[in-house]
PyMOL CGO cylinders between C-alpha atoms (Angstrom):
from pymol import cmd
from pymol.cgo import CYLINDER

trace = [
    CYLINDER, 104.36, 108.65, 73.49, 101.88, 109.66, 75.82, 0.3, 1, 1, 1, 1, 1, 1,
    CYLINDER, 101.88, 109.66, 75.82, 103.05, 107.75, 78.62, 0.3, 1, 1, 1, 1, 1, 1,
    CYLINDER, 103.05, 107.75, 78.62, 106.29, 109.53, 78.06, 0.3, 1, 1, 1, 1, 1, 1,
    CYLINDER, 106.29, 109.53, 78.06, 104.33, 112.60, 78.32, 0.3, 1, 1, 1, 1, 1, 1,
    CYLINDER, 104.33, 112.60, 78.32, 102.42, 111.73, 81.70, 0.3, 1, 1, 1, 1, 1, 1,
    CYLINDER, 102.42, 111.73, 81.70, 106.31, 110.33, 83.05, 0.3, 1, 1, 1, 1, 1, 1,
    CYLINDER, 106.31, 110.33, 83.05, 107.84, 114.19, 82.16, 0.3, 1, 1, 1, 1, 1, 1,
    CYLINDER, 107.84, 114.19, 82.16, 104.41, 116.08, 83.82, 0.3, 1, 1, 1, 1, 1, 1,
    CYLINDER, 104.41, 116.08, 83.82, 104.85, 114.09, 87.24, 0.3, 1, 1, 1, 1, 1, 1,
    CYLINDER, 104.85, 114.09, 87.24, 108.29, 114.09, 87.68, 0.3, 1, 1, 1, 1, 1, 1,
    CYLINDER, 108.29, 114.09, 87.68, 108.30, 118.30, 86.52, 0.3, 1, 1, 1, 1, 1, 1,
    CYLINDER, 108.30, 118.30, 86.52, 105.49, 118.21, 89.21, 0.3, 1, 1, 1, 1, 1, 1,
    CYLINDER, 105.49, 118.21, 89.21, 107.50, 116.20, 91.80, 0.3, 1, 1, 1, 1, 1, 1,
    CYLINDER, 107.50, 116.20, 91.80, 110.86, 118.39, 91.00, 0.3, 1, 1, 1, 1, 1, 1,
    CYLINDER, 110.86, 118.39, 91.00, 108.92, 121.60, 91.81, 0.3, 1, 1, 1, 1, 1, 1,
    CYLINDER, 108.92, 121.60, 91.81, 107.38, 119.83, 95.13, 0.3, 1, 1, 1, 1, 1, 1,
    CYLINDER, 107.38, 119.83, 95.13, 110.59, 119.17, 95.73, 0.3, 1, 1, 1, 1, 1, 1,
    CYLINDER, 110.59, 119.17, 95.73, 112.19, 122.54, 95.34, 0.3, 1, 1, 1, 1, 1, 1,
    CYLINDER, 112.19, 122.54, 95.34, 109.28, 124.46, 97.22, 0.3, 1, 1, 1, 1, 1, 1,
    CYLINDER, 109.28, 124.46, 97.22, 109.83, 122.21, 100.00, 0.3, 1, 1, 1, 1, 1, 1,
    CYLINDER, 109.83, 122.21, 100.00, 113.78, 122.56, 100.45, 0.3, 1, 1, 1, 1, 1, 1,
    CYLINDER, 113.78, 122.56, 100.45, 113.26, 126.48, 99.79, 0.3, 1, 1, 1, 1, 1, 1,
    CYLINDER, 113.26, 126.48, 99.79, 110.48, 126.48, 102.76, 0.3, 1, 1, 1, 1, 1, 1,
    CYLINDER, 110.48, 126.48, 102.76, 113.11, 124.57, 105.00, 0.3, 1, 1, 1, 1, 1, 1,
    CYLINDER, 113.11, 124.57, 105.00, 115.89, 127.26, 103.83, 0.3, 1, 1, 1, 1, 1, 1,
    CYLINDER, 115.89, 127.26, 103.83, 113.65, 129.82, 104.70, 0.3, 1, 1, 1, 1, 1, 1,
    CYLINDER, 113.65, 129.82, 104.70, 112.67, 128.40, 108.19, 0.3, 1, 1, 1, 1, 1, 1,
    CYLINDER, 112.67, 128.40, 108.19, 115.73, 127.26, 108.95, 0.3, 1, 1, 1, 1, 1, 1,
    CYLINDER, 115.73, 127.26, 108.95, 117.22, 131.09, 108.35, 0.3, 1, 1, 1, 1, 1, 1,
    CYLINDER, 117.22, 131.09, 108.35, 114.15, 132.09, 110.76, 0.3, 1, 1, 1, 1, 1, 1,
    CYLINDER, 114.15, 132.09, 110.76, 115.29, 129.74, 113.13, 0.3, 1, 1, 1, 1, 1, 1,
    CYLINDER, 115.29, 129.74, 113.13, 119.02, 130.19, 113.17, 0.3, 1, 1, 1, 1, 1, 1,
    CYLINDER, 119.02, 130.19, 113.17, 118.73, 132.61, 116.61, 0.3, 1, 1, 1, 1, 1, 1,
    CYLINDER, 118.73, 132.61, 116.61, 117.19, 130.21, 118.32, 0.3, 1, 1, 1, 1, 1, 1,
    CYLINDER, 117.19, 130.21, 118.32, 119.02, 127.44, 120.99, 0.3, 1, 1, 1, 1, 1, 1,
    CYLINDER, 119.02, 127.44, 120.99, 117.81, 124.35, 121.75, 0.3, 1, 1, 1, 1, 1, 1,
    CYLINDER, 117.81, 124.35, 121.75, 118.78, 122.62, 125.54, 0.3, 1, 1, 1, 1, 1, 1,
    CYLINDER, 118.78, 122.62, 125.54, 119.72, 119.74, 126.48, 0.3, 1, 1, 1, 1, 1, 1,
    CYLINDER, 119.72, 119.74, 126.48, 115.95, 118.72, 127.15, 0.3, 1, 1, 1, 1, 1, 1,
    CYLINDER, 115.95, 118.72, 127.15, 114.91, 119.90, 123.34, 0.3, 1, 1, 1, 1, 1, 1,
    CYLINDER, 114.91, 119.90, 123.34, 117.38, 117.71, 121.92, 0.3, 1, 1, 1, 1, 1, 1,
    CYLINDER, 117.38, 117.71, 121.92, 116.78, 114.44, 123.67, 0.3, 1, 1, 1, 1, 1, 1,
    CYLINDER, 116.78, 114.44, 123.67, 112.78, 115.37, 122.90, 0.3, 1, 1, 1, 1, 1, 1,
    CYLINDER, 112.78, 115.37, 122.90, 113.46, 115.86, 119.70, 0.3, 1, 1, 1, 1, 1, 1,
    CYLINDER, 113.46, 115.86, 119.70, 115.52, 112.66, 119.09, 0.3, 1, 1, 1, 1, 1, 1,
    CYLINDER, 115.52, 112.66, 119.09, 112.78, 110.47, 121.13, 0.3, 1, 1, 1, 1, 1, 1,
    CYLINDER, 112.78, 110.47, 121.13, 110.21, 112.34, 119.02, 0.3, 1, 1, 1, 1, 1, 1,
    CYLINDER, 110.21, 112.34, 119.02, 112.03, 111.27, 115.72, 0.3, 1, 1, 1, 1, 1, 1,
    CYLINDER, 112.03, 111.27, 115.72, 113.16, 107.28, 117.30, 0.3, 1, 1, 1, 1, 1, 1,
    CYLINDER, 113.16, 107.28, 117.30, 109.20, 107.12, 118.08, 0.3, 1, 1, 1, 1, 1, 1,
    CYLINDER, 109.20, 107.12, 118.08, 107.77, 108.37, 114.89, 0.3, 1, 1, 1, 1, 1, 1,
    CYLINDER, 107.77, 108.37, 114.89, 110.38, 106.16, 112.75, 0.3, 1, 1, 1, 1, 1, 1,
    CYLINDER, 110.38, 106.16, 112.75, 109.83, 103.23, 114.53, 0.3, 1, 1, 1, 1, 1, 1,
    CYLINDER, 109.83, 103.23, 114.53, 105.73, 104.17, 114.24, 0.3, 1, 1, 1, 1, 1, 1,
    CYLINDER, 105.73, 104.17, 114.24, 106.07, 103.79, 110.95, 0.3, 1, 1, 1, 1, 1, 1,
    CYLINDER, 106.07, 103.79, 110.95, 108.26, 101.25, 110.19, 0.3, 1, 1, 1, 1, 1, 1,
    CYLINDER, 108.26, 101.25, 110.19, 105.83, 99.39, 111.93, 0.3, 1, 1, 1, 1, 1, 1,
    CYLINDER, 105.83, 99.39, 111.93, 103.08, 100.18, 110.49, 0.3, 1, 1, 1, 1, 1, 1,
    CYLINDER, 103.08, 100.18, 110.49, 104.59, 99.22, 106.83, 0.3, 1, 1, 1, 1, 1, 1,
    CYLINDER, 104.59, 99.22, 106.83, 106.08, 95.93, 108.20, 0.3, 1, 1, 1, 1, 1, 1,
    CYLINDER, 106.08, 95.93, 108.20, 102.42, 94.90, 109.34, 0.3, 1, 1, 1, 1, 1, 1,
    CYLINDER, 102.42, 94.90, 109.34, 100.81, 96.36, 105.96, 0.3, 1, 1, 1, 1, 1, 1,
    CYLINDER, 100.81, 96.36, 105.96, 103.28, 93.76, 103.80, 0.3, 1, 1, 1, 1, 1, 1,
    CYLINDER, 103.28, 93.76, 103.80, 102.61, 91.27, 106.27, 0.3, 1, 1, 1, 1, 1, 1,
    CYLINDER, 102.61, 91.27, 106.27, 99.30, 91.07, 105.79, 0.3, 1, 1, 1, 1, 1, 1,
    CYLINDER, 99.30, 91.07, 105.79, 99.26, 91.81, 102.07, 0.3, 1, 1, 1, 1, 1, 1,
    CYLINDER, 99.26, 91.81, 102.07, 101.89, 88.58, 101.40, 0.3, 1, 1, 1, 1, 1, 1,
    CYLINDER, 101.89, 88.58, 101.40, 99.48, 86.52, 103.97, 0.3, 1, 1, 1, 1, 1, 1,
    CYLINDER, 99.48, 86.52, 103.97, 96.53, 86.98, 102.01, 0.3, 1, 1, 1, 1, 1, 1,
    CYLINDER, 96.53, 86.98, 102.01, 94.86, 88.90, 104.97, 0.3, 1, 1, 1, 1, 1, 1,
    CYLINDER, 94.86, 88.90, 104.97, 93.95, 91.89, 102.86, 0.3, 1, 1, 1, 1, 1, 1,
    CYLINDER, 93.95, 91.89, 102.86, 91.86, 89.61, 100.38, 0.3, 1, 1, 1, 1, 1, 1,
    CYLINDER, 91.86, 89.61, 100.38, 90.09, 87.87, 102.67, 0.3, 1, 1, 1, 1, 1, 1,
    CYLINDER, 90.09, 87.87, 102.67, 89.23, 90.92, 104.64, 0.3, 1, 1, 1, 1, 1, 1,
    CYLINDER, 89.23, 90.92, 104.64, 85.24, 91.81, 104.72, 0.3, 1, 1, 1, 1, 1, 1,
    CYLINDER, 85.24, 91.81, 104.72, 83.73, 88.45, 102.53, 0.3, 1, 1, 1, 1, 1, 1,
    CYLINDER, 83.73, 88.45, 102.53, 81.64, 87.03, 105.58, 0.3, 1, 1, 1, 1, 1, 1,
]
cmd.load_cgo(trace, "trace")
């Protein structure tokens, strides 16, 4: 029963993370609406989001790597 409990508090938690977060975008977004963005923001923007995805898709690839290789275990035992 208790994990039950714990389940409902962290996904109540998660759902109002959630909502704050979309209503901060709504609200910036709304702030934002005047605003234009050139050709040079755009391709920035899109080589800005390519870079940062590929970053971290990376970054994940090379953390299962080394966890299914055993790397992470053997990792400071001199």
């Amino acid at each position: 029963m208790s994990a039950v409990r714990g389940l409902c508090v962290t996904l109540s938690a998660l759902g109002l993370l959630l909502a704050a977060a979309v209503a901060v975008a709504f609200t910036v977004w709304r702030a934002l609406a005047d605003v234009e963005l050139g050709l040079h923001g755009v391709l920035a923007l899109l080589l800005g989001v390519g870079v940062t995805l590929a970053l971290g898709i990376g970054l994940m690839r090379l953390a299962y790597f080394s966890h299914r290789h055993g790397y992470d275990d053997r990792a400071g035992y001199d």
